[in-house]
C-alpha positions as CSV (number, residue, x, y, z in Angstrom):
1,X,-0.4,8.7,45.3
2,X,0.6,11.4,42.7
3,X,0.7,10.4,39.2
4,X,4.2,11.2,37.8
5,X,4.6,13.3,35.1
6,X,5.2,10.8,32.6
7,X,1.4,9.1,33.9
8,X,-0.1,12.2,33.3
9,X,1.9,12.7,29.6
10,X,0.5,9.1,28.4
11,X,-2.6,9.8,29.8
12,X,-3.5,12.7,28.2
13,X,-2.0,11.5,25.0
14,X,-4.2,8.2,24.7
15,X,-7.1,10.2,25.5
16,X,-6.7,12.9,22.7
17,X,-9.2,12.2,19.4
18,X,-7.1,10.7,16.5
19,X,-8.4,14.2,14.8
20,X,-6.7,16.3,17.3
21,X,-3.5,14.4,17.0
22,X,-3.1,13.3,13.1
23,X,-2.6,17.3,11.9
24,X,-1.6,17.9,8.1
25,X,-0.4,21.0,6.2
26,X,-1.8,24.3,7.4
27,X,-3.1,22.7,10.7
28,X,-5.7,20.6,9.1
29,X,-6.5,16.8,10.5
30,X,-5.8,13.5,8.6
31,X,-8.6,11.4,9.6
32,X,-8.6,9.5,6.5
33,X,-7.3,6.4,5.2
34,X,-7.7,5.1,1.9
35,X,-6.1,1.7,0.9
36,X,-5.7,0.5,-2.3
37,X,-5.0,-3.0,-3.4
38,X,-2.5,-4.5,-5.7
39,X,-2.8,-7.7,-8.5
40,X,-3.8,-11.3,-7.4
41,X,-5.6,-9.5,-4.6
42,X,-8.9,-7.9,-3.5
43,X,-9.7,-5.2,-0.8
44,X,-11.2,-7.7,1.4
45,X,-7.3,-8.5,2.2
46,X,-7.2,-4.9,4.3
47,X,-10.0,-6.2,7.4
48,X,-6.7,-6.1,9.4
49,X,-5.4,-3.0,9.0
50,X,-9.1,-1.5,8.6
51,X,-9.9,-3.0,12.1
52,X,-6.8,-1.7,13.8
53,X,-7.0,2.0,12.2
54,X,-10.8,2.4,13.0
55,X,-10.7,1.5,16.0
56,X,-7.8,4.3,16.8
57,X,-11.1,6.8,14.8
58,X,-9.5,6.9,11.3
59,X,-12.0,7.1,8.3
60,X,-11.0,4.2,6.3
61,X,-12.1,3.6,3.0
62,X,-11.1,0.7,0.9
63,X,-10.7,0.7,-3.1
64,X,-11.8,-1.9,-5.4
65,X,-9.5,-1.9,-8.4
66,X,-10.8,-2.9,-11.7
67,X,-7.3,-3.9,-12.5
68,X,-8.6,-3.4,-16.3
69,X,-5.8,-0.4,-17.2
70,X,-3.8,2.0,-15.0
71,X,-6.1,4.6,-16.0
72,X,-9.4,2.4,-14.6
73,X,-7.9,2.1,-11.5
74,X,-6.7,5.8,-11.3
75,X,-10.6,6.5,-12.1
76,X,-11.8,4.2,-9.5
77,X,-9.4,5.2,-6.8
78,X,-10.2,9.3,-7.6
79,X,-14.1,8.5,-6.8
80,X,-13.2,7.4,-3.5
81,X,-10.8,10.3,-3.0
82,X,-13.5,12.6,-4.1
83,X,-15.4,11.3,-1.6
84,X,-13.3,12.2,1.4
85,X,-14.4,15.0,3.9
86,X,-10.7,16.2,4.1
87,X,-7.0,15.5,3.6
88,X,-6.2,11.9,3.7
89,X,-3.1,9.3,3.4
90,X,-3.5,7.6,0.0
91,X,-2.1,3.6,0.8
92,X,-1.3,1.1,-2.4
93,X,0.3,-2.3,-2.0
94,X,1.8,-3.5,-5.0
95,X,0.6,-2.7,-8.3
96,X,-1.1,-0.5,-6.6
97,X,1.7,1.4,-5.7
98,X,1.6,2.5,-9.5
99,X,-1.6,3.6,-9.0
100,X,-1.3,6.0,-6.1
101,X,1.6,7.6,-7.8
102,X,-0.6,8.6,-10.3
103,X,-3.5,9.3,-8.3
104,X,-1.7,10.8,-5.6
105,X,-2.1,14.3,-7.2
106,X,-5.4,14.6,-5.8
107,X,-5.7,18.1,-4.2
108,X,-7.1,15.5,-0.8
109,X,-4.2,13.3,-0.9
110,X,-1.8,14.8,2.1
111,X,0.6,11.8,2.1
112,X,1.8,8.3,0.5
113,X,2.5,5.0,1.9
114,X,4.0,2.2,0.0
115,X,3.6,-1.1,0.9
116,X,5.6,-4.0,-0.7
117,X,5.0,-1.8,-3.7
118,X,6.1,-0.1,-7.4
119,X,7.0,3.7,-7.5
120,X,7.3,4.8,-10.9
121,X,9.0,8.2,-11.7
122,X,6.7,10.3,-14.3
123,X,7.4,8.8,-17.6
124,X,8.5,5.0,-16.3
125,X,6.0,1.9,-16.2
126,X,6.3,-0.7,-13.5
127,X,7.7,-3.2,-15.5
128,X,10.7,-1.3,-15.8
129,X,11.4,-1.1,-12.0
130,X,12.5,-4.5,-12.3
131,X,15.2,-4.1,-14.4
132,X,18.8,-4.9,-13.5
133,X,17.4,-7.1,-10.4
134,X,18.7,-10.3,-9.3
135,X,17.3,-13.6,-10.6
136,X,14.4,-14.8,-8.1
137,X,12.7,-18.0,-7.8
138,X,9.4,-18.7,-6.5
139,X,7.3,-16.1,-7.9
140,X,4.5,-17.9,-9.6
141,X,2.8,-15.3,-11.9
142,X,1.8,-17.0,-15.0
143,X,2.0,-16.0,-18.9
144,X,-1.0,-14.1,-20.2
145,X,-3.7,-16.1,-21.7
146,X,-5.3,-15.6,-24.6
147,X,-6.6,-12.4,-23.5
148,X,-3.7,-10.7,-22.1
149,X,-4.5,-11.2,-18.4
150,X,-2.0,-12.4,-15.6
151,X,-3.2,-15.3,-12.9
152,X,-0.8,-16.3,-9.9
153,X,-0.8,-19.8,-10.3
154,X,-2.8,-21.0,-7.3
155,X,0.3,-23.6,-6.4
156,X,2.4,-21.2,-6.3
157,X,0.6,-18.5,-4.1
158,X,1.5,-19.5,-0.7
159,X,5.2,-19.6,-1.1
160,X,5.0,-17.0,-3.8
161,X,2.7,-14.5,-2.4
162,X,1.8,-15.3,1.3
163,X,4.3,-17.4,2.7
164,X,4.0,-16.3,6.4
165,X,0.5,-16.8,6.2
166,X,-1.3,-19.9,6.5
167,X,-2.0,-22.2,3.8
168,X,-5.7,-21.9,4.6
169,X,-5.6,-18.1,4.4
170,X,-3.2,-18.3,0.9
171,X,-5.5,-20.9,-0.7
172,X,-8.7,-18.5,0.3
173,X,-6.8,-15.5,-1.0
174,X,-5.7,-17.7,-4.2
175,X,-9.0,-18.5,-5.1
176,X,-10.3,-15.5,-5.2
177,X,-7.3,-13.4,-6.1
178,X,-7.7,-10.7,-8.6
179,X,-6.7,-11.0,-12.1
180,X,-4.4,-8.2,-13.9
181,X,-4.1,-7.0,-17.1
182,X,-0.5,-7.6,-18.5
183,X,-0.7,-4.6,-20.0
184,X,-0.9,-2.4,-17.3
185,X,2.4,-3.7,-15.9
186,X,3.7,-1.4,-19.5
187,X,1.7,1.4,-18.8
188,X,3.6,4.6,-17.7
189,X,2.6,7.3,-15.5
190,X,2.2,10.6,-16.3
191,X,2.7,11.9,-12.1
192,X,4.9,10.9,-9.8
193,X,3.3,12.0,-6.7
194,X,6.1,11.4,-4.0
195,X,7.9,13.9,-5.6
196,X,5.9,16.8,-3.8
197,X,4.0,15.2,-1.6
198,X,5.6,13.5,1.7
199,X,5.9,9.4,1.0
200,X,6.5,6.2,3.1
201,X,7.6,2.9,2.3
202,X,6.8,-0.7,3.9
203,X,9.9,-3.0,2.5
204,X,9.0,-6.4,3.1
205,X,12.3,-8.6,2.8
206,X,10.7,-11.9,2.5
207,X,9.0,-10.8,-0.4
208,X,9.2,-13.7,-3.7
209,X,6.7,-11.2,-5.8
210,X,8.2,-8.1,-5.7
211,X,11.8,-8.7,-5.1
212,X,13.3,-6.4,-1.8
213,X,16.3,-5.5,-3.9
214,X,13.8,-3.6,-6.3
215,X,11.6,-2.3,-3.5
216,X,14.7,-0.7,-1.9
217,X,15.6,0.8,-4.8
218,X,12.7,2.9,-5.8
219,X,12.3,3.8,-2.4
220,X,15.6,4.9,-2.2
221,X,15.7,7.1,-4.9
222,X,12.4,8.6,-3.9
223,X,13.6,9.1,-0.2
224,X,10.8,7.6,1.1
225,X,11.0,7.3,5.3
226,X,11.5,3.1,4.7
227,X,10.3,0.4,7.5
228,X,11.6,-2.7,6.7
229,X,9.3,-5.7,7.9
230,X,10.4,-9.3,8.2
231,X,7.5,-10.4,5.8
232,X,5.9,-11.9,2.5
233,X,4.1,-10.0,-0.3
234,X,1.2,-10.0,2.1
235,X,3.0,-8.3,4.8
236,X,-0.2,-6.1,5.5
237,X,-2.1,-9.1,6.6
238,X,0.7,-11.2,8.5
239,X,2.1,-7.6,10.1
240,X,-0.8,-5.3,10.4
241,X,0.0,-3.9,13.4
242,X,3.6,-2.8,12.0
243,X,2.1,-1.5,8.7
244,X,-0.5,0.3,10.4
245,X,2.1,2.2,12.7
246,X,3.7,3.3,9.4
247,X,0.2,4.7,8.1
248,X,-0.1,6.5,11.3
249,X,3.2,7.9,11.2
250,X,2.0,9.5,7.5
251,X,-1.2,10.4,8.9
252,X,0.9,12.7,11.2
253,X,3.3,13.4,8.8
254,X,6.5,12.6,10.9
């Protein structure tokens, strides 16, 4: 029997190198991913989406923030960048969403994706993102200690952070969360990337860190392409295969 058309279409689709398909500006391929993780977290909370983007042939390359100053983790994120064999889409959950705004200037950054996370204009900080949003209960980030750095109080994180994860996979992530410098939250950026390059957003609406009232607003007035996910804080780890499809969509720009 003949394949139909539509057979032959998906066939040939499925079969084309990621390289072929994920094209940037001027014809050149997006192979590369590099995510970059927020506060009261660690890289090792990407295996997911690292798993499910490899294995479609992306380059991914995972970021260990500091999380000392804004500028530290601009540093550290531009040494990975630097390290890229071509364009590539630049990924920051949370705080680190601040980060890539900054760093997102690269001359190898093609593309932005936002998950759960701050975008600052130039000038702004990402405590002022919150201002003017509804009360909301639940959150669980403690006062600074006596050296001006912010914990998630570990009884707090599963409902606060990762609520539609397990308790075992909150109290791992808890325990070995990282550690923020307040003052970074009162930083200000001096670039705000998604203004010329093309930028995503994930809005998780389940989300008791970052409230979704503020997440749709910056991503609103930065006219980001917005997928809004059911999820926590840690919607990249309880919906990888959703967030990922939003990566890929950046990686091929559309």
């Amino acid at each position: 029997m003949k394949k139909s058309f539509v057979q032959l279409t998906l066939l040939f689709l499925f079969c084309i190198p990621v390289t072929l398909l994920a094209a940037g500006p001027g014809g050149k391929p997006i192979k590369n991913i590099v995510l970059v993780h927020g506060a009261f977290a660690d890289g090792s909370g990407f295996q997911k989406l690292y798993n499910i983007l490899t294995a479609k042939g992306y380059n991914v390359t995972v970021v260990q923030n500091p999380l000392t100053s804004l500028k530290d983790d601009v540093d550290a994120t531009n040494r990975i960048l630097d390290k890229q064999d071509g364009p590539s889409v630049l990924v920051g959950h949370s705080w680190a969403g601040t980060v890539i705004t900054e760093a997102g200037v690269h001359p190898k950054v093609a593309s932005l994706v936002y998950i759960a996370a701050f975008q600052p204009d130039a000038g702004e900080n990402s405590a002022q993102q919150s201002e003017g949003a509804p009360k909301m209960e639940g959150s669980g980030i403690l006062p600074p200690d006596e050296n001006g750095i912010l914990y998630f109080d570990k009884k707090q994180f599963h409902k606060g952070f990762a609520a539609d994860l397990s308790k075992e996979e909150a109290d791992f992530m808890a325990a070995s969360q990282g550690p923020i410098y307040a003052a970074c939250f009162g930083t200000p950026v001096t670039h705000a990337a998604w203004k010329t390059k093309p930028a995503y957003a994930v809005l998780s609406t389940e989300d008791h860190a970052l409230s979704p009232w503020v997440q749709r607003k910056m991503y609103e007035r930065a006219g980001d392409k917005i997928t809004e996910i059911k999820g926590s804080h840690a919607v990249f780890i309880s919906h990888p295969e959703e967030v990922a499809q939003v990566i890929i969509a950046a990686s091929l720009q559309k």
